[in-house]
N, C-alpha and C positions, 0 to 999 in steps of 0.2 A: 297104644291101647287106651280103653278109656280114664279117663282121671277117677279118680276114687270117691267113694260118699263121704259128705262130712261124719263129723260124731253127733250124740244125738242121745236123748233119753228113748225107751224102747215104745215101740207103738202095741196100743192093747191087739190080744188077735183075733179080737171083732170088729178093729181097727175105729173104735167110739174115740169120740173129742168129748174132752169138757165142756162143760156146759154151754161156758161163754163164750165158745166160739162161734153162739147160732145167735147171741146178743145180738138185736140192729140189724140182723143179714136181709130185713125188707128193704134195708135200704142200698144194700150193694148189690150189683148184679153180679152173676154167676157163671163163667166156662167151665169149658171142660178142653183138655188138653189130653190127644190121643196120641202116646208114639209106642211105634211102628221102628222097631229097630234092627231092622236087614238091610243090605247093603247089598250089591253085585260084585263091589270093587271099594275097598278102602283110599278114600283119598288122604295122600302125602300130609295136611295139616292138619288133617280131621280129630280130634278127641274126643267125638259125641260118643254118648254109650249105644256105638251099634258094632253088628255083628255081620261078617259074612258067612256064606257054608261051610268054606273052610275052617275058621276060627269057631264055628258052634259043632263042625263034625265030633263026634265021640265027647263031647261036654256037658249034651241035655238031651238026647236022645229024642223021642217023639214030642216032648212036651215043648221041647223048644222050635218044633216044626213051624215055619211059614206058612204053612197048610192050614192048621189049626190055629193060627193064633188070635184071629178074632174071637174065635169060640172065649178065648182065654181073657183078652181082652171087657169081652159082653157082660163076663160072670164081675171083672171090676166094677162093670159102670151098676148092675146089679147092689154090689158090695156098695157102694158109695150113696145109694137110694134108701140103703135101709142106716146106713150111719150118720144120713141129714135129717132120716127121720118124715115128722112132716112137712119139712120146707117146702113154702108153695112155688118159691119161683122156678117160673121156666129159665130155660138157657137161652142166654145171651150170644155169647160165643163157643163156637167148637173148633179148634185147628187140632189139624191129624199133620203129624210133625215125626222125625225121625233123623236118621234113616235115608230110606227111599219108602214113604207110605205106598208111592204106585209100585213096588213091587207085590205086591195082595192085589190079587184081583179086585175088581172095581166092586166087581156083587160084597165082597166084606168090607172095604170103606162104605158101603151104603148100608149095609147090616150094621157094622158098632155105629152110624149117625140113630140107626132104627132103632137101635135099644135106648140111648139118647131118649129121642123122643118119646118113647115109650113109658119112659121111667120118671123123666123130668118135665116133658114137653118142651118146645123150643118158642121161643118170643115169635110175635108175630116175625117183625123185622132182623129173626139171627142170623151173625154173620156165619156162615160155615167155607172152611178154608181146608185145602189140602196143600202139602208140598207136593213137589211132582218132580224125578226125574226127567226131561226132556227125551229122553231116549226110552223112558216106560211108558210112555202115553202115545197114542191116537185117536184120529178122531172116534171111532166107535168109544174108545173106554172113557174119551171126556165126556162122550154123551150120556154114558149111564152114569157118571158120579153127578152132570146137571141132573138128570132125570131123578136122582134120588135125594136131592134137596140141596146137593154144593152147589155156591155161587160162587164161591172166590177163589182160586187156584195159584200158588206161587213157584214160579220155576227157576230153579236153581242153571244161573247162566254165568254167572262169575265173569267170564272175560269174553270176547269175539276173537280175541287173541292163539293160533292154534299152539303156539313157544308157550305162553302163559298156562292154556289149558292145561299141558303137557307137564309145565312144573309142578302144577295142584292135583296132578295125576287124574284130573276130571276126563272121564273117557265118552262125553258126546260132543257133535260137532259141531265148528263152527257156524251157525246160523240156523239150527236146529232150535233153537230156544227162540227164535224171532216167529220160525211157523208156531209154533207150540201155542202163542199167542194167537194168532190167526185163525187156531182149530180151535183155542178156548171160548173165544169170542163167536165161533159157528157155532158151540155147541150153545153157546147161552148165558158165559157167564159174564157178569154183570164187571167184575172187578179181578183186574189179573193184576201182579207183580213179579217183577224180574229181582233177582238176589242179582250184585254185583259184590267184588272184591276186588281192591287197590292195593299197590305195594306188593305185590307179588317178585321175588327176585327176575331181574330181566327183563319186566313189565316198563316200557319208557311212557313220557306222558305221552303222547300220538297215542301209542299204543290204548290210553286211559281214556283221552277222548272220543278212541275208533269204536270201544265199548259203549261209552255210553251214548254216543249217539244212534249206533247200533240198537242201542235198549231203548230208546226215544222211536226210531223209525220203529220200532215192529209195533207200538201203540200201546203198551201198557197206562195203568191209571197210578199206579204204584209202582217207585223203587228203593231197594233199601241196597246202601253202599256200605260195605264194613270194610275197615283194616285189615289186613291179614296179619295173624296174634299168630305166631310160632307158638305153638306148645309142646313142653316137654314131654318125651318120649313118642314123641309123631316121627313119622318116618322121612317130611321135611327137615327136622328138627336136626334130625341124625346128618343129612345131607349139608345143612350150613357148617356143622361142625364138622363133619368131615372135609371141607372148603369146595365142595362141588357146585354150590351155588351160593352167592352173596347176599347176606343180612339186609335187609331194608331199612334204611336208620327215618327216626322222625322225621325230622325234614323233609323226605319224598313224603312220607303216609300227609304232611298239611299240605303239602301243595297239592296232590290229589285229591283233596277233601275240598282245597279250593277251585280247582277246576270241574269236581262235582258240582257243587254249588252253583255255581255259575252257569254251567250248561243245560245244568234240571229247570232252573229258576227262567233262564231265556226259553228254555220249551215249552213251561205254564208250569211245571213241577214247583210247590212250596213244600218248605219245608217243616213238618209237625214233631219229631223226634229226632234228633243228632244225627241219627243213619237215616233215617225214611223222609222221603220226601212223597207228594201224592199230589193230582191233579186238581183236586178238589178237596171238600171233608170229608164227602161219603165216599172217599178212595183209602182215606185211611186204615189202617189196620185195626177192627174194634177190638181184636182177644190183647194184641199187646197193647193194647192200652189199658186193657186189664189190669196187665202185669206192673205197668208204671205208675197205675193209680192205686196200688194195693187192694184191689176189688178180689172177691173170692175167686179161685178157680181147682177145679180136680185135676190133677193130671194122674192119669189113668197108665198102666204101663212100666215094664222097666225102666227104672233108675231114673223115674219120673217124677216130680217135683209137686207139690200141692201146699193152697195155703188157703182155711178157712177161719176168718174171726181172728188172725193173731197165732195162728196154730200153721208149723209149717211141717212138713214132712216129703217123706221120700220113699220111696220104693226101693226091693233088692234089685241089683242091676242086671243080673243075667237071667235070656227068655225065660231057661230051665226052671230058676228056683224061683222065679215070677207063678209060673204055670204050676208047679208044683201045691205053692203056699195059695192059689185059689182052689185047685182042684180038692184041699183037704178042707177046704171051708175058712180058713186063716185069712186075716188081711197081708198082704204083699208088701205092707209098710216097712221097711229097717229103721227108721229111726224119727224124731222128729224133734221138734223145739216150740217154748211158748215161749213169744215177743216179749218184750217189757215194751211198756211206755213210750220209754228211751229208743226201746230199738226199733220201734214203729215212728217214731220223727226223725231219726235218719236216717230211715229208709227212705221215709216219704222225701227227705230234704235230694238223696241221693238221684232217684227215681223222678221225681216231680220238674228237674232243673232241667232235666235232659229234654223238656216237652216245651211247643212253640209258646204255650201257655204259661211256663215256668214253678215258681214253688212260693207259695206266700211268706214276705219275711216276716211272719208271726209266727212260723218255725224256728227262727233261729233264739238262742242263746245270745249274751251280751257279747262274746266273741263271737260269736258268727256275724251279731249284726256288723260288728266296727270291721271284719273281714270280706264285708260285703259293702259295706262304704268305699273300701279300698279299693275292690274289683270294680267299682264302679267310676272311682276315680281312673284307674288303669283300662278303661274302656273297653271293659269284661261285660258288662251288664249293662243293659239297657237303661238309660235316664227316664224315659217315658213310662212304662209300667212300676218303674222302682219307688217315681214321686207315687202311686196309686197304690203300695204295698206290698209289691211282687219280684221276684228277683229272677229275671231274666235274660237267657246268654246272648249276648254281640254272635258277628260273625265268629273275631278271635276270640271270644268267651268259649265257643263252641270247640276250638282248636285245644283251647286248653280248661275241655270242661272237668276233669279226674281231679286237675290241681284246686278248678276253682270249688269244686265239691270239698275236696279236705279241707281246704282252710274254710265253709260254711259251716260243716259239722262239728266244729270245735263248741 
């Protein structure tokens, strides 16, 4: 099931920020993050806050309907126009994330982009991005969400592998995510990405390359490779413990990460964040770079995340009492927190490292610097940006960027 909300001071139930959280916001730009938390089919590693029919039957009744939920959804983005106030900026970024967002019909992914616009305006140049189950889309419904201002589409493809699929319990087929691309590109849009995942129990390297070259031939501009994180109380999680299938230890997940590299990088793929690599710059992902750069964004939705001015907060997790606490005029906040100082420079140090760009060492502290002399002796960080002020990960920097984070952050 999903992981649980942090703790948190209570959010007001007009859902207002202090003040200073609108301080300076002309100079940060602004998303908005939509999820969309239905599923068809719970995958074996999955701990996102989504839900299928089964698990919401008899627990929220109408209000937690897939039917309704943009409705539900609309009144947030509503909610969030009048507690910015008059902020004049348009939106930069919108990613509708989940879930499976394409299980809602396309006409309400292009309804919550409309109220969006309606409410904030969107930049001339905004990125608008959907996920997409491979198996919930065609070409007619890629056509309406081009039609109604998406450009950028990312399909969940994990493996080419049908034994892999099968462990992640991902129920579409192999090579269905290759057309998927094929039909996004007829319908229009400008920038597609494939999700991959390494380390999967079973998964051999062949098996790693078949993938990605697989995600190379169908033509994406963007790919993002992640690890596979067992989490507790997933129903993989149950399975290694129970010895039905074998743990993945480090050493597969860097050598995976090295034969990503490698085979992205020979296709014209660089690399701008730790998982993503992209063809270009304008293949990059602009909303998560939001997120890395600590730039504003709303995330709208259950058990959904937002962070303006130093101000972070969260939504209740389930549709029901999502839908409920709008439908009463309430903000849907459960809880949130204000930054200190402190904990906006390790963030940023945390966040900033993981990017081709890296994190200026005039973030760090007198340990961090002399912990990043070190990384730089042990050929963690790059020599060339470092003489210029910047603390930048090597290849094996990358391999072992968690570690070389804690010891900056000191």
């Amino acid at each position: 099931m999903p992981s649980a909300l942090p703790d948190g001071e209570p959010v007001p139930d007009d859902g207002s920020l202090p003040a200073s959280a609108l301080t300076g916001s002309a100079d940060r730009p602004l998303g908005f993050y939509l999820h969309v938390p239905y599923c068809a089919t719970r995958c074996g590693y999955c701990d996102f806050n989504t839900y299928t029919a089964t698990e919401l039957r008899g627990s929220g009744g109408v209000l937690a309907s897939r039917d309704n939920y943009a409705d539900s959804l609309i009144d947030e983005i509503r909610l969030a126009r009048k507690v910015l106030g008059d902020d004049p900026r348009p939106v930069r970024t919108v990613f509708v994330g989940g879930g499976t967002p394409t299980l809602l019909a396309a006409g309400d992914l292009v309804r919550m982009l409309g109220a969006i616009r309606d409410e904030f305006g969107l930049a001339a140049d905004a990125e608008v991005t959907t996920e997409a189950n491979p198996e919930s889309v065609d070409p007619a419904y890629l056509a309406v969400l081009r039609e109604g201002g998406f450009n950028r589409v990312s399909f969940g493809m994990q493996s080419a592998k049908q034994h892999v699929l099968k462990v992640l319990d991902r129920t579409h087929t192999p090579g269905r995510p290759e057309a998927c691309v094929a039909e996004a590109r007829a319908a229009g849009f400008s920038h597609v990405n494939l999700d991959l995942i390494y380390g999967t129990p079973g998964e051999s390297d062949d098996d790693w390359r078949a993938s990605l070259q697989a995600a190379i031939g169908a033509g994406p501009d963007h790919v993002s490779a992640y690890a596979l994180i067992v989490e507790e109380g997933t129903q993989l999680a149950r399975r290694i413990r129970r010895g039905e299938v074998p743990m993945t230890d480090d050493d597969v997940h860097a050598d995976r990460y090295l034969i990503a590299d490698s085979v992205l990088a020979e296709a014209g793929f660089d690399w701008y964040e730790v998982s993503n690599w992209a063809t270009s710059e304008a293949g990059r992902c602009l909303h998560n770079e939001l997120y890395w750069r600590g730039a504003d964004w709303w995330g709208a939705g259950p058990g959904a995340h937002s962070h303006v001015g130093g101000v972070r907060w969260w939504n209740v997790k389930h549709p029901g009492a999502y839908a409920a606490a709008l439908a009463s005029g309430k903000s849907p906040g459960a809880g949130r927190e204000l930054l200190s100082e402190e904990d906006r420079r390790v963030e940023r140090i945390l966040l900033e490292l993981r990017l081709r760009e890296g994190a200026p060492l005039s973030l760090l502290r007198e340990e961090g610097l002399a912990a990043s002399r070190r990384a730089l002796g042990e050929g963690l960080l790059e020599s060339g940006p470092y003489a210029e002020g910047r603390a930048v990960l090597t290849l094996r920097g990358r391999l072992l960027a968690d570690a070389v984070v804690r010891d900056l952050v000191d």
